[in-house]
N, C-alpha and C positions, 0 to 999 in steps of 0.2 A: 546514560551514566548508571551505573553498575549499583544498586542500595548498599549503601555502609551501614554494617554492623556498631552499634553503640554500646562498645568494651573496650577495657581498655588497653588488650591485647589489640585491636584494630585500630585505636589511635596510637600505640608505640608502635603500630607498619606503615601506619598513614605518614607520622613523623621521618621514619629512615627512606621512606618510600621520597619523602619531600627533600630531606638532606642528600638522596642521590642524585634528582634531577637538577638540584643546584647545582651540586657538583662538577658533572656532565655539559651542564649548558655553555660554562666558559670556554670548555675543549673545542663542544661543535660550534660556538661563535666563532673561535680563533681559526677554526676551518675552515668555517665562510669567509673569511677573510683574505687568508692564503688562497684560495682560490678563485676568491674574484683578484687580486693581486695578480696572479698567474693566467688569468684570462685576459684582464686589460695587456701584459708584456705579449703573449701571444697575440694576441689582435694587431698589435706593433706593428710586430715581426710581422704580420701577413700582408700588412698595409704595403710593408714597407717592400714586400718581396712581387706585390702584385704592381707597385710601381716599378720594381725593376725590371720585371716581367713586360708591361706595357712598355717601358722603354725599349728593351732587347727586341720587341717584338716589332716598334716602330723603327728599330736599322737593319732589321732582315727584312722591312719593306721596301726597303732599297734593291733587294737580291730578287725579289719578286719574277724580274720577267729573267734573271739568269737560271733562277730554277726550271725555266722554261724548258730548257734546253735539257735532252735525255743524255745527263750522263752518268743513268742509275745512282743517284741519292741514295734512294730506299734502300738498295742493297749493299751499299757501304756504311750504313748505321742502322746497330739496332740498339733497343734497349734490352737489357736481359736480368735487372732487378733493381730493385730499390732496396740499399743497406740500410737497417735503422737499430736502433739500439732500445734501453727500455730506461726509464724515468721515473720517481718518483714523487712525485708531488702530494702532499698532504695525505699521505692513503692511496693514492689514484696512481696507477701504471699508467702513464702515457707514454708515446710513441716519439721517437728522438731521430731526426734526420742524418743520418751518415754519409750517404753517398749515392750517386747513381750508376750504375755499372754498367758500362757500353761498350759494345764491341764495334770497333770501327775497322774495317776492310782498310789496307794498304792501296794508294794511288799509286798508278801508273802514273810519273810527272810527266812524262815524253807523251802519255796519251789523253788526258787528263786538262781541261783549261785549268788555268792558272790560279783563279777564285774559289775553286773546289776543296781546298784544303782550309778556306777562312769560313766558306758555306758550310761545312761541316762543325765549324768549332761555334760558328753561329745556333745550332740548331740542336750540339751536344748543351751549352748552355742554355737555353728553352728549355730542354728537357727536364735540364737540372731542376731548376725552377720551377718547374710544374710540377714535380716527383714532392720538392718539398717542400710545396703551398700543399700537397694531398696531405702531405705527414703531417703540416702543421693544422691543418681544418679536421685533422682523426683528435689531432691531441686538442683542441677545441672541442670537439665536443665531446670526448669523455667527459672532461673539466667542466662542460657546463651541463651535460646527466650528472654528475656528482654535485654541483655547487644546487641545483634543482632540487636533489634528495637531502643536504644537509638543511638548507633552508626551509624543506619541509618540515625536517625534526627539530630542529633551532622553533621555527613559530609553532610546532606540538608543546615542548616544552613551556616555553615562552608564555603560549596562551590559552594553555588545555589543560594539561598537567600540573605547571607550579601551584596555579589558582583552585584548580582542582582538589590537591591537596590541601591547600590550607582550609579552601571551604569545609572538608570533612574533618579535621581538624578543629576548628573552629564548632562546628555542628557536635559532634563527637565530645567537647571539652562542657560546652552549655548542657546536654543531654547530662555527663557524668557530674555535676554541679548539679542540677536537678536532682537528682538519686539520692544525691549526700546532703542536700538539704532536706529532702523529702524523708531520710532513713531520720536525720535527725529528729525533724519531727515527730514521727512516728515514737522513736525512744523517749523523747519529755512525756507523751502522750503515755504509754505504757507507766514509766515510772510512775508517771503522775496519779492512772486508777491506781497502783500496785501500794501506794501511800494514800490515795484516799480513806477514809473511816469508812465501814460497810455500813 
């Protein structure tokens, strides 16, 4: 801690210094808030997408030994991006799922088994899913490096600063109460020889 000056130019900045961090504290409380708000709905959403994920994934184990059979998968699907948009949450850009953009090759029906067109709407959906559990675990964790740094300055404030100030304040008020009693002093005393008889 920094020595404070004892004037009383440095307690009227200890005091604004004090009425801004009050100020300020309600904002970034109310950000902590919204962002942990925003983090529990997301967690939801993840929960909920990773159960659907584990389901889709427990009926293409059904298709397991027909993928067996070579009739190029791979090259009738690919992925070729993940569309996302942008969000803002409390201050924080996060990443918004859009879409997943897949190029799927046309089937020959005549040459093609018959399950190759439900295999592939099987594994475009996977994808899906997996593209935006990524989106949603990116916008996770900005949201919680940001909810990390507000709660850092939230308990700065909180329990460094506010107290901070008023202790120099409070130091600062006693010291200038000392001076003005001690000048008084000093003036009876002066008076007092200046009317004594010599």
């Amino acid at each position: 801690m920094a020595r404070v000056r004892h004037t009383k130019n440095e307690l009227k900045a200890q005091r604004e210094a004090l009425r801004r961090f009050q100020r300020f504290l309600p904002t970034l409380e109310l950000k902590k808030q919204q962002l942990q708000m925003e983090l529990r709905r997301i967690q939801s959403t993840i929960d909920g997408r990773e159960a659907r994920l584990d389901e889709a994934t427990g009926r293409v184990g059904t298709w397991v030994r027909l993928f067996g059979e070579d009739v190029g998968m791979g090259e009738r699907l690919s992925a070729k991006g993940i569309r996302m948009g942008e969000s803002n949450v409390a201050g924080v850009t996060v990443p918004v799922f859009l879409g997943l953009d897949i190029a799927r090759a046309p089937c020959d029906l005549r040459e093609t088994p018959p399950w190759v067109d439900d295999g592939l709407e099987a594994i475009e959906g996977l994808l899906a899913l997996r593209a935006e559990l990524w989106v949603l675990r990116e916008a996770r964790s900005r949201l919680e490096e940001e909810l990390r740094t507000t709660s850092q300055r939230v308990n700065l404030f909180e329990k460094v600063k506010i107290p901070e100030a008023r202790e120099n304040i409070r130091v600062i008020r006693i010291f200038l109460g000392d001076e003005q009693t001690a000048a008084v002093a000093r003036a009876k005393l002066a008076k007092g020889r200046l009317l004594a008889p010599a």
